[in-house]
C-alpha positions in Angstrom: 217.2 321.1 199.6 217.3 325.1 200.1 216.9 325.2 196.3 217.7 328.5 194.5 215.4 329.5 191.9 216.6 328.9 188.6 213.5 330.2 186.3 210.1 331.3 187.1 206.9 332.2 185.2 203.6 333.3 185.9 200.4 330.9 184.5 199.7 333.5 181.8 203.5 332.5 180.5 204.9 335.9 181.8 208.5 335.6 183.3 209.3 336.9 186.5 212.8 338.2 186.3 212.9 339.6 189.8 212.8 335.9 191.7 215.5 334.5 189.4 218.7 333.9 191.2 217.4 334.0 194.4 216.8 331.3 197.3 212.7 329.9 197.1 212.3 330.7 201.5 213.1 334.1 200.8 210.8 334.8 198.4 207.5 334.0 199.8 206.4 337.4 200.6 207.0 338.3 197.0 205.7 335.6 195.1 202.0 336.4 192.8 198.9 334.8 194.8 196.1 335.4 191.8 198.4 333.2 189.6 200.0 329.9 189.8 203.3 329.5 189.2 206.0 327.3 187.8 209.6 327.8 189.0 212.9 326.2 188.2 214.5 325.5 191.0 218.0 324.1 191.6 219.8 322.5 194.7 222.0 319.7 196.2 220.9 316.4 197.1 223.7 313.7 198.3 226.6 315.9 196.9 224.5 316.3 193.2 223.0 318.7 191.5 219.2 318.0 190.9 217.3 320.9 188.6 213.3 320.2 189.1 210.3 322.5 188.6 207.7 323.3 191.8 204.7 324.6 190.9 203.3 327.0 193.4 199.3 327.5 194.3 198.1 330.2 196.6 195.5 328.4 198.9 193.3 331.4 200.5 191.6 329.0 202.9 195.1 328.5 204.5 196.5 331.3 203.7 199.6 329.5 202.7 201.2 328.3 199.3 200.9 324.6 197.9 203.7 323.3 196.1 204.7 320.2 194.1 207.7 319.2 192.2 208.0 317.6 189.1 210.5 316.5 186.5 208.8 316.8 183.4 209.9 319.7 180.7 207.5 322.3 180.2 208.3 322.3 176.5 206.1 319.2 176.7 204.1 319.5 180.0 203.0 322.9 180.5 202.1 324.1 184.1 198.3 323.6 183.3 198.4 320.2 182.3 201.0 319.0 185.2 198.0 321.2 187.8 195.3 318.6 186.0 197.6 315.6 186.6 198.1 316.0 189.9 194.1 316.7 190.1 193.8 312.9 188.5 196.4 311.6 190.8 195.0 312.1 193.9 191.9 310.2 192.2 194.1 307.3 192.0 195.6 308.0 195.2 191.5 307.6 196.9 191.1 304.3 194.5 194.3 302.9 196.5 192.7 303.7 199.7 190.1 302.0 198.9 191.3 298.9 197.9 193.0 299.2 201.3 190.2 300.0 203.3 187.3 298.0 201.6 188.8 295.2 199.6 191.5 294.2 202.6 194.7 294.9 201.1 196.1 296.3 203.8 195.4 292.5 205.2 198.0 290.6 203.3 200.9 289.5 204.7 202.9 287.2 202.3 206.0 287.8 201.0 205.0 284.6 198.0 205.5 286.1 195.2 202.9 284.2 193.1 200.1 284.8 196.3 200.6 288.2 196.0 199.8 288.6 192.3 196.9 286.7 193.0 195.9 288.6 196.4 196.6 291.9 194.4 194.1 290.6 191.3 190.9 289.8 194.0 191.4 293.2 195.7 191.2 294.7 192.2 188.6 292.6 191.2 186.2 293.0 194.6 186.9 297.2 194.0 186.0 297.2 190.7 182.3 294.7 191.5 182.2 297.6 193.8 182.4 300.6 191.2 179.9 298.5 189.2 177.7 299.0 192.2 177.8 301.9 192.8 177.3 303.5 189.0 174.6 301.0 188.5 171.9 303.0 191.1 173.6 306.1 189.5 172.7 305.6 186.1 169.6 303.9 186.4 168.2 305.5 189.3 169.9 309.5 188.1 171.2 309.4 192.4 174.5 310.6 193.0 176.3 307.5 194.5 179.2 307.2 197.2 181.4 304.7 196.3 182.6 304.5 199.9 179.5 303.9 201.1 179.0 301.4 198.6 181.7 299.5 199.4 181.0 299.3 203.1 177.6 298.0 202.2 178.4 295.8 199.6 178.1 292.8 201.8 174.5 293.2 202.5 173.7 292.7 198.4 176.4 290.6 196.8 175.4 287.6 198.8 172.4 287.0 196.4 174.3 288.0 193.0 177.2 285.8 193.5 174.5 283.2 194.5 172.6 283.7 191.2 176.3 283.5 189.0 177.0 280.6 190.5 174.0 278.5 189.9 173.7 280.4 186.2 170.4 281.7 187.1 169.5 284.7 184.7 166.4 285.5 186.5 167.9 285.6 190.0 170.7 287.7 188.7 167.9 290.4 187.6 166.0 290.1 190.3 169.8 290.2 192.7 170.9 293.6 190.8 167.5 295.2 191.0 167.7 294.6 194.9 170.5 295.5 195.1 170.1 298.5 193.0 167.1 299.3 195.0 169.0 299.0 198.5 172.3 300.9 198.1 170.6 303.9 196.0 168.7 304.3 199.4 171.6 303.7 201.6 175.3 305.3 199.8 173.9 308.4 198.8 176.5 310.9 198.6 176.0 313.3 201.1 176.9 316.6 199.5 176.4 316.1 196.0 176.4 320.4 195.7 179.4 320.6 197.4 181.3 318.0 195.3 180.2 320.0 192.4 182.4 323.1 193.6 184.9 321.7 195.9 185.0 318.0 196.0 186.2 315.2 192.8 182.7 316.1 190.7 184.2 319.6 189.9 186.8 317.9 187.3 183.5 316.9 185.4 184.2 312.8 185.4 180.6 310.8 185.3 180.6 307.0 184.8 180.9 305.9 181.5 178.4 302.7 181.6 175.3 302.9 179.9 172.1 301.1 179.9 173.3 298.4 176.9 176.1 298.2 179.1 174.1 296.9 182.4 172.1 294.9 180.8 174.9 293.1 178.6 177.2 292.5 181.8 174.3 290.7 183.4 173.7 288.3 180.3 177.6 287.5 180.0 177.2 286.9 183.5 
């Protein structure tokens, strides 16, 4: 694109008049590094005129600047909330992976309409048996819980609970989940629980939202 920079503000709202008018690669060396920051940029793309913003992040491990572009107005999206967005995205970005990688979506091949739907629902539906998993040992059991490592060891406990739904058997369901509970809280720990509480997805504060009423009502409906 080459854009030419259109706007640009500093995170505390302050407007930097000096990078206004000016092409974005020459203005690296003078861009803020303590501060994100949002510019309106401007450039051609296919013979038209596209006017986005790129929000700008100094990254000192790298010792380069991130940047992302976006379409939505900061009247209504100011540059904080777009920086948690993208935070979330990449969230759903790992969920996608993981369907991918443990609940083998990247194994269809169909182009059936109707079989895909259904292929897409199962993946969703094994990921999500596989979240209930993993928060289950969390909650009951206070461990900090990897849902990838869940996932790859899902196989060695759902055996016995899809046994027990199928035969309706309320006792061997309790009896399946406590294994299982039992099994993966000593087997997909997360390994750095610190670490994800500074750098890794913990820092944005999200914790399971299941409670004990909540365990123990999915296993009667069950």
């Amino acid at each position: 694109m080459h854009p030419q920079v259109t706007e640009a503000f500093r995170e505390d709202g302050k407007r930097l008049r000096a990078l206004r008018h000016k092409r974005l690669q020459a203005l690296h060396a003078a861009l803020p590094k303590r501060q994100r920051i949002a510019l309106g940029v401007q450039g051609q793309v296919d013979g038209q005129t596209l006017c986005l913003r790129m929000i700008l992040r100094w990254n000192p491990r790298s010792k380069s600047f991130g940047s992302f572009l976006t379409h939505l107005p900061c009247q209504r999206d100011p540059l904080e909330v777009i920086c948690r967005a993208d935070k979330w995205r990449w969230q759903v970005d790992l969920l996608v992976k993981e369907w991918k990688s443990y609940a083998t979506l990247h194994a269809f091949d169909t182009t059936t309409g109707a079989i895909v739907e259904g292929l897409l629902w199962t993946a969703i539906a094994a990921a999500a048996l596989q979240r209930f998993l993993a928060h289950m040992p969390q909650l009951l059991m206070e461990v900090p819980m990897s849902t990838r490592k869940v996932a790859m060891g899902a196989v060695h406990v759902l055996g016995d609970i899809v046994a027990a739904l199928s035969h309706g058997d309320v006792a061997g369901l309790y009896a399946a989940l406590e294994a299982a509970s039992t099994y993966l809280a000593c087997h997909a720990q997360r390994a750095h629980p610190k670490r994800d509480r500074h750098t890794g997805r913990s820092q944005l504060g999200l914790e399971p939202l299941m409670r004990d009423e909540d365990v123990i009502a999915w296993a009667e409906a069950a």
